[in-house]
C-alpha positions in Angstrom: -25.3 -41.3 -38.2 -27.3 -44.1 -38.0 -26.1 -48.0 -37.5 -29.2 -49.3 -39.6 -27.9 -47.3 -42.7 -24.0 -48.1 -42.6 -22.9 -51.2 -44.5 -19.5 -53.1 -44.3 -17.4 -54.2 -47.5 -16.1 -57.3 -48.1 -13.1 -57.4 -50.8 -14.0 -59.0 -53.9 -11.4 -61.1 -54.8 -11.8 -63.1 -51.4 -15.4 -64.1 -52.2 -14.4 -67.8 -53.2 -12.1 -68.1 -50.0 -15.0 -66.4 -48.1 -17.3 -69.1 -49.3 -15.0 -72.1 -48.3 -14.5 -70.8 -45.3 -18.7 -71.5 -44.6 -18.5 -74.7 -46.4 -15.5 -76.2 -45.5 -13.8 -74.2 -42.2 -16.6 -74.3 -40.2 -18.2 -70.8 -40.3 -21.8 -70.2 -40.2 -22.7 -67.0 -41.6 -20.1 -64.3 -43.7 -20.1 -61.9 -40.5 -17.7 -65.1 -38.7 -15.8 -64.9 -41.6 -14.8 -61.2 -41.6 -14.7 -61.3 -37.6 -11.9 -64.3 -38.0 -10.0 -62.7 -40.8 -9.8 -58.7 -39.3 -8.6 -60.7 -36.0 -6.1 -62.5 -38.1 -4.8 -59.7 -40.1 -4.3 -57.2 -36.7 -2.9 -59.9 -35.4 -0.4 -60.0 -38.6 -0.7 -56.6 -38.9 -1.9 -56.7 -42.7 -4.1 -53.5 -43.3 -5.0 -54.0 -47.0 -7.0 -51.1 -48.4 -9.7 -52.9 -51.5 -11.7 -50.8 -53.9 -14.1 -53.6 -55.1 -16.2 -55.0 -52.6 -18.9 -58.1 -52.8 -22.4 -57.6 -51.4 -22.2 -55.5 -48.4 -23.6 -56.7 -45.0 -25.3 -54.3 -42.9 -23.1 -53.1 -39.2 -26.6 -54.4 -37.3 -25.7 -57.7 -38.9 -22.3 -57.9 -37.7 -22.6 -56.6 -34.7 -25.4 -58.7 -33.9 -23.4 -60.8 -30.9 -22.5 -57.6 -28.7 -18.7 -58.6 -28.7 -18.4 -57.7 -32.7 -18.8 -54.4 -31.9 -16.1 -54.8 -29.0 -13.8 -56.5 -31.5 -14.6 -53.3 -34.6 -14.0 -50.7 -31.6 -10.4 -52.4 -30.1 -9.1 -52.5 -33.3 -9.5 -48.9 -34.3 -8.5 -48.3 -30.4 -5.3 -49.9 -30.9 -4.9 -49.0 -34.7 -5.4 -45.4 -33.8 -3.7 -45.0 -30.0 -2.9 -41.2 -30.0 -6.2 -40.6 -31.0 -9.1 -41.4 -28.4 -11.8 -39.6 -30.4 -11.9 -42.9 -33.1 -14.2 -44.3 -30.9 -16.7 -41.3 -30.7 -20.1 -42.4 -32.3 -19.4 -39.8 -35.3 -16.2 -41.8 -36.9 -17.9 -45.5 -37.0 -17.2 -45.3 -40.7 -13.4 -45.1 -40.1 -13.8 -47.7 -37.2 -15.4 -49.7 -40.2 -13.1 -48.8 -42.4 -10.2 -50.4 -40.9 -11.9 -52.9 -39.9 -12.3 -54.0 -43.8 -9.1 -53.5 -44.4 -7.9 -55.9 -41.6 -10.3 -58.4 -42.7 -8.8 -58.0 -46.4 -5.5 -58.5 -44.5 -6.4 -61.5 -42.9 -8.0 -63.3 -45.7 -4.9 -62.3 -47.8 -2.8 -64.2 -45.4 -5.1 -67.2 -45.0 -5.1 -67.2 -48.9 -1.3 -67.4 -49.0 -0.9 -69.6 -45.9 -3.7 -72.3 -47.7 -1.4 -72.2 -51.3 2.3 -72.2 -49.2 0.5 -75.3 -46.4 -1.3 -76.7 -49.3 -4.3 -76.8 -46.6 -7.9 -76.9 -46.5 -9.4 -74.4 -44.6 -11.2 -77.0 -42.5 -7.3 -77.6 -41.6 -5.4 -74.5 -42.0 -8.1 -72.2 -39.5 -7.8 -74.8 -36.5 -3.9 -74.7 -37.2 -4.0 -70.9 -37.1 -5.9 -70.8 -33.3 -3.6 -73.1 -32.3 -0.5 -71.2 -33.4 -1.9 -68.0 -31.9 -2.7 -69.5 -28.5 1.0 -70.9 -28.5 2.6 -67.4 -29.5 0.5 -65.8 -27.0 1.3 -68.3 -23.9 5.2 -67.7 -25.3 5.1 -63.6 -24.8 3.6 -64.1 -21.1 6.2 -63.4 -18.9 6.7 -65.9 -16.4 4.8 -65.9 -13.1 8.0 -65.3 -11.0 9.1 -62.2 -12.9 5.3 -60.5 -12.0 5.6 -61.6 -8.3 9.4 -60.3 -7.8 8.2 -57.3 -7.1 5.8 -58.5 -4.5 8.8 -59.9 -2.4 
């Protein structure tokens, strides 16, 4: 299959919160937006299946920086651990697949965090990094517990 001709969905009834996420949370193009919301619904672990989808965008175009790609394949890796072959060349569309679905996740969740914060999403997105840089310093163990091993 080729790249050029595979397209990735975006879930309808986000395309308002897609667009204030460009004009108001500080996201350049639609690909940052569906790159920040799949990382924020594996995160939460919201896989939301969607039948109607927006204008799709073409893979090429989200994969354009090289690390989108790295981001698509890692989540099917860790969606799909017992099954290595997810990230042969011949299931990109399931790789893409959940991928959507996490990015309907995530903007689910941002939706519902921006009516329950009352935020803007120029407010609510920084809030969100912040809270999952803290929750991620919190599950580090501690430097003495690696090193007691050592000694």
């Amino acid at each position: 299959m080729n790249a050029t001709d595979v397209r990735v969905r975006r879930p309808r009834q986000y395309e308002t919160l897609i667009q204030q996420m460009r004009d108001d949370g500080g996201f350049a193009t639609m690909r940052d937006v569906l790159l920040f919301s799949a990382a924020v619904g594996k995160s939460k672990e919201r896989r939301v299946p969607f039948d109607e989808a927006g204008e799709p965008i073409r893979y090429e175009t989200l994969t354009d920086p090289e690390y989108s790609s790295a981001l698509v394949n890692m989540i099917a890796a860790v969606t799909e651990a017992d099954d290595p072959e997810v990230l042969a060349a011949s299931r990109l569309k399931d790789r893409i697949a959940m991928f959507e679905e996490y990015a309907c996740g995530g903007l689910e969740y941002i939706q519902g965090e921006m009516n329950t914060r009352r935020m803007s999403p120029a407010v609510l997105l920084p809030a969100l990094v912040v809270e999952a840089l803290s929750d991620s310093v919190q599950e580090q163990a501690p430097i003495e517990d690696l090193l007691r091993g050592f000694f």
